[in-house]
C-alpha positions in Angstrom: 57.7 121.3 18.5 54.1 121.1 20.3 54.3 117.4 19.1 57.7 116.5 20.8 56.7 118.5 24.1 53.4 116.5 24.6 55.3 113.3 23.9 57.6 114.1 26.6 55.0 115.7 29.2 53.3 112.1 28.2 55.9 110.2 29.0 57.0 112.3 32.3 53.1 112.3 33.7 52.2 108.6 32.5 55.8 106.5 31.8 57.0 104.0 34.5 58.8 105.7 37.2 62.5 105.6 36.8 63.0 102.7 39.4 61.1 100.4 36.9 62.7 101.3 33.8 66.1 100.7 35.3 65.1 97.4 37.0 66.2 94.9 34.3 69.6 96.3 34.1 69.8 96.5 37.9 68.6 92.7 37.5 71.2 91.6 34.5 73.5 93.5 36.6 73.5 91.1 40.1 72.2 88.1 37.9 75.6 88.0 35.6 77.8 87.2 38.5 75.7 85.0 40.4 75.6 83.0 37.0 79.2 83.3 35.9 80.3 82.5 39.6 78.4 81.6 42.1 75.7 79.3 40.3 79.2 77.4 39.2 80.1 76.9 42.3 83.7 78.6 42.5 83.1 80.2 45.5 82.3 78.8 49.3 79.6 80.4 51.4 82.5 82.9 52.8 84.1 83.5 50.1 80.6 84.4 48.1 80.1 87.5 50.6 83.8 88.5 50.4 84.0 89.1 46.7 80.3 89.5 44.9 80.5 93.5 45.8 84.0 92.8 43.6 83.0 90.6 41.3 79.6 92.6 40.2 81.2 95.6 38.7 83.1 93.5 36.2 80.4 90.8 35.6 77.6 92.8 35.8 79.3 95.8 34.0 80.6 93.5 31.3 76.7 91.9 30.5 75.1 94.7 31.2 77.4 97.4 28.4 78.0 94.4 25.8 73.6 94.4 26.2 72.6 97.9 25.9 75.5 98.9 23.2 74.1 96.0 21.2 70.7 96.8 21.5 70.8 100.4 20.9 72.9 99.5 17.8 69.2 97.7 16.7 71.2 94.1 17.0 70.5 91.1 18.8 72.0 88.0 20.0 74.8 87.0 17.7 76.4 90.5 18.1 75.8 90.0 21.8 77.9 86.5 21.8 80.8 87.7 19.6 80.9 90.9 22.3 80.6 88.7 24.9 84.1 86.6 24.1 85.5 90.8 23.8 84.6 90.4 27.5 86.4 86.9 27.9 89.5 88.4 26.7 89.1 91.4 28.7 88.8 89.6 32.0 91.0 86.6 31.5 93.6 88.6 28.9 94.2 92.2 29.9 92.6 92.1 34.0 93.3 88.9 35.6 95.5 87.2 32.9 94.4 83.4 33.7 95.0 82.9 29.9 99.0 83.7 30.1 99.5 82.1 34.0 100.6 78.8 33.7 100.2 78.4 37.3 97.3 80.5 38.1 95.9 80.0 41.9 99.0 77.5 42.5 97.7 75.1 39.7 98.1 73.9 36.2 95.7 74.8 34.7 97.3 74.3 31.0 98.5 71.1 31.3 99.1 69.2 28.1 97.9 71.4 26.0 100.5 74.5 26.6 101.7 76.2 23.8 105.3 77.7 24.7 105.1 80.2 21.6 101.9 82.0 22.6 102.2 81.1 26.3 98.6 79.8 26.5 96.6 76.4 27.2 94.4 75.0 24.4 91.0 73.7 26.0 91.8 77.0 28.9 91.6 79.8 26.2 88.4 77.7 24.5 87.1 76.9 27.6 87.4 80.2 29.3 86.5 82.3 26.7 83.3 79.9 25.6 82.2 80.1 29.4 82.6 83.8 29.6 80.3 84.8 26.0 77.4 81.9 26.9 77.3 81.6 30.8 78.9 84.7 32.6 77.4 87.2 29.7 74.7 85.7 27.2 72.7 83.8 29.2 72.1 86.3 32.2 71.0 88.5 28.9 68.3 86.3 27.3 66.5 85.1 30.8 66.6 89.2 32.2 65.2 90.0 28.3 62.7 87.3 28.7 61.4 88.4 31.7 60.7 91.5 30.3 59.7 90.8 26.8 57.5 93.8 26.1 61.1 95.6 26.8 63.6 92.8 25.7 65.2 95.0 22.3 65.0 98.5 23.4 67.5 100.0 25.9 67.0 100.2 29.4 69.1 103.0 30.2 69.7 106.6 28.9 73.1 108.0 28.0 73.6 108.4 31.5 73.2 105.5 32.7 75.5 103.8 30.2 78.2 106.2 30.5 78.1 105.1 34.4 77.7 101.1 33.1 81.2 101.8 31.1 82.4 104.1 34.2 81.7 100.8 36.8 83.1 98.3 34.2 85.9 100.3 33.9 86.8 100.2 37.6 85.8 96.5 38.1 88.6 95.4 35.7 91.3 98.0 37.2 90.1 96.7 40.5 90.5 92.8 39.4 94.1 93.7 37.6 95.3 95.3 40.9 93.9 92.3 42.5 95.3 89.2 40.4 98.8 91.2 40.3 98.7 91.5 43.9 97.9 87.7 44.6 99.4 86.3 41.9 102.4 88.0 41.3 102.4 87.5 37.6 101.8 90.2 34.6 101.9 88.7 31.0 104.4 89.4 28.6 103.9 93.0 26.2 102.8 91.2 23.3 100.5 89.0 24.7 98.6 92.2 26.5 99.2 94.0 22.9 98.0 90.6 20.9 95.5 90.5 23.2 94.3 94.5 23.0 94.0 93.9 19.3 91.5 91.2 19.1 89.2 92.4 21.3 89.1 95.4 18.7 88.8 93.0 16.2 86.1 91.6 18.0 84.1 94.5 18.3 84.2 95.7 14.9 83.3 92.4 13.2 80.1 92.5 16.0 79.0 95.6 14.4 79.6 95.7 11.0 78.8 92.2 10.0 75.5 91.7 8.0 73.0 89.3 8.9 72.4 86.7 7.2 69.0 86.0 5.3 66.1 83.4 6.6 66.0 79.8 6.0 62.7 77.9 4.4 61.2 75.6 7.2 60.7 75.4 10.5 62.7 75.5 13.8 62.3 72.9 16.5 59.9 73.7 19.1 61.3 75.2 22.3 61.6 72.1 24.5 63.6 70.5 21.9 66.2 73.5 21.6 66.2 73.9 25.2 67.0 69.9 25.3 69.8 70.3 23.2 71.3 73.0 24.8 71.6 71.4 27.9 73.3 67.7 26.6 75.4 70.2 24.1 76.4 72.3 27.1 77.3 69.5 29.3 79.0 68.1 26.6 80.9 70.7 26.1 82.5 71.0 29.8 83.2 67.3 30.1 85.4 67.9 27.0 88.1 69.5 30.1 88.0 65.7 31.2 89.8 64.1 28.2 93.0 63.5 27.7 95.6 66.1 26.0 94.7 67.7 22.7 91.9 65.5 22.2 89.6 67.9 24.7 90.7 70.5 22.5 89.6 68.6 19.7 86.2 67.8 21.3 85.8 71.1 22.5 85.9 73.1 19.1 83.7 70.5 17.1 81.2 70.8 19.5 80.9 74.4 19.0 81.5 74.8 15.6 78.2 72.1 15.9 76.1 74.4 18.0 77.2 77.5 15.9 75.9 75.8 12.4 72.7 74.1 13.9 71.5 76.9 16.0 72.9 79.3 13.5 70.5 77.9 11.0 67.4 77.3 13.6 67.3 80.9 14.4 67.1 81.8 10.6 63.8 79.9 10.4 60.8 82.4 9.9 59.1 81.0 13.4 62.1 81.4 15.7 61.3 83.3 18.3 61.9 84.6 21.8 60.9 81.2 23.4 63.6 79.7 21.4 66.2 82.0 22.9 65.1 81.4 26.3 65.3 78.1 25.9 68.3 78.2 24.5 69.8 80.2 28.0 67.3 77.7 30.0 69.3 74.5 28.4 73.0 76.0 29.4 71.6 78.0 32.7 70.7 74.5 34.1 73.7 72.8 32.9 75.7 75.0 35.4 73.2 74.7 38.3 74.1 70.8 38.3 77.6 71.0 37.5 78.3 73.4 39.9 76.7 71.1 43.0 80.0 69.0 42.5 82.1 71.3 41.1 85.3 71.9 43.8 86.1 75.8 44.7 89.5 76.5 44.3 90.2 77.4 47.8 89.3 73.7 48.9 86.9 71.4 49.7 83.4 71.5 49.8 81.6 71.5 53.3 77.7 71.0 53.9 77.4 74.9 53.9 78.7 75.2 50.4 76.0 72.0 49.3 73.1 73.8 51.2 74.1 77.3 49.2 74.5 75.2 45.5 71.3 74.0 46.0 69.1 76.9 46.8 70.9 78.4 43.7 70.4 75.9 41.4 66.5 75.7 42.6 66.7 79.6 42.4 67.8 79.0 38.5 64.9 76.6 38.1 62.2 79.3 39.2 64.1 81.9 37.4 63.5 79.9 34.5 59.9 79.3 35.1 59.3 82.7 35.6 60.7 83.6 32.3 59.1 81.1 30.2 55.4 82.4 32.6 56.6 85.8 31.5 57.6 85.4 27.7 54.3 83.3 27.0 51.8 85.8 28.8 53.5 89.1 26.5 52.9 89.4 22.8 52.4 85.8 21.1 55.7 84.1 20.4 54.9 83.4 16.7 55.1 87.1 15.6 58.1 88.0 17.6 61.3 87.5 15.4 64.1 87.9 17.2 67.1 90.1 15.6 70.5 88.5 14.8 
């Protein structure tokens, strides 16, 4: 008992004060909607001060309960990812439904590849839901984890704080399927909200309860090579929306049944290590900063306002980046981290 009461009077007289423990998830908290959103360029200059108080409670909510549940579960990025497409259905599925309205926003967005049985698009649901567990989720994860790497598998918040993470995730998705309903005038079908309801428990059990899988002999690439790769196989990736019919569908799931076996097996090697991971968000984070320059919001056109705000944003990525890999490299040497599937 004397033990545990001098821990804790250590901790009270000499820990960091509460506003620097809680600072990464503050951080992963405004950085996962200014990834999933505006770094993609969705939104104009308006439209960006209109809905980021909206858009953070769901975003930032979503990242920041799929990271500490994880981590305080002693698991790491793979669990992460398979939570974070739980999040893509929970957004685009049960809140907003984008993945059952044909028409969502006044458009198509299903085109060729609709399915009438399941009332869903092909490339949308593997698009969406791709985009949701790597950019809006993932990534936002490894660079705030990078930038504290001393920190990056622990939690960052106590009980509290994640009962008040679920609490403000809770309301962002109530407040975004209020929202859609009332623009959009559209709710999906019982069995695709009930289909839907199911997977994501599906989804969460197989995150939890799968086993990781043993190392590999060798070595992984170095850093600047993964990060190299992530960023042709990301842009790859998107520009699969471009081609015709079923064929993007095609494109879309061979590339990521590529990038699940290769990186799969890179992070397996005995010297992967945080640096990889960051390079790994680093490829995909700067994949969006340039597609999002020309990327067209969905309430129009883009005007010299909406250029100017891209670009700060994707420079803003760059030093974000920067400041991660300063960060990661100055910590504990990279060759004796392993990081935790």
């Amino acid at each position: 008992m004397k033990d545990i009461a001098g821990r804790q009077a250590a901790i009270g007289s000499g820990g960091p004060p509460l506003r620097r423990r809680v600072a990464p998830a503050v951080a992963l908290f405004l950085l996962a909607p200014a990834i999933g959103e505006l770094l993609l360029g969705n939104l104009r200059v308006e439209e960006t001060v209109a809905f980021l108080p909206m858009l953070a409670p769901l975003y930032g909510g979503g990242a920041l309960l799929i990271r500490e549940t994880a981590r305080r579960a002693g698991r790491g990025p793979a669990t992460m990812l398979i939570l974070g497409v739980a999040y893509g259905l929970v957004e685009e599925g049960l809140a907003d439904q984008m993945l059952f309205n044909r028409h969502y926003a006044g458009n198509d967005e299903m085109g060729a590849t609709y399915i009438p049985a399941l009332g869903m698009g092909g490339w949308l649901t593997v698009g969406v839901l791709t985009m949701h567990a790597v950019w809006s989720t993932n990534v936002g994860i490894a660079l705030v984890e990078a930038l504290v790497p001393e920190r990056s598998e622990t939690p960052w918040l106590g009980r509290t704080g994640l009962g008040i993470t679920a609490a403000v995730f809770t309301v962002g998705t109530v407040v975004t399927t209020w929202g859609s309903h009332h623009d959009e005038h559209f709710f999906a079908a019982p069995p695709q909200l009930l289909g839907t309801a199911a997977v994501i428990v599906l989804l969460v059990v197989v995150a939890f309860r799968r086993r990781p899988a043993g190392p590999l002999p060798g070595t992984a690439p170095r850093p600047a090579v993964v990060g190299c790769v992530a960023f042709v196989a990301s842009g790859a990736f998107l520009s699969t929306a471009d081609l015709p019919g079923w064929w993007s569908v095609a494109a879309a799931v061979a590339l990521l049944a590529a990038a699940i076996i290769v990186v799969g097996r890179w992070s397996r090697r005995r010297d992967w290590n945080r640096l990889h991971r960051l390079a790994l968000a680093a490829g995909a984070l700067l994949t969006y900063a340039w597609t999002g320059i020309g990327m067209r919001p969905e309430s129009g056109p883009k005007r010299t306002a909406d250029y100017v705000m891209n670009a700060v944003l994707a420079l803003g990525a760059v030093v974000l980046v920067a400041c991660a890999v300063r960060r990661s490299r100055a910590a504990r040497p990279p060759s004796s981290v392993t990081v935790r599937n």
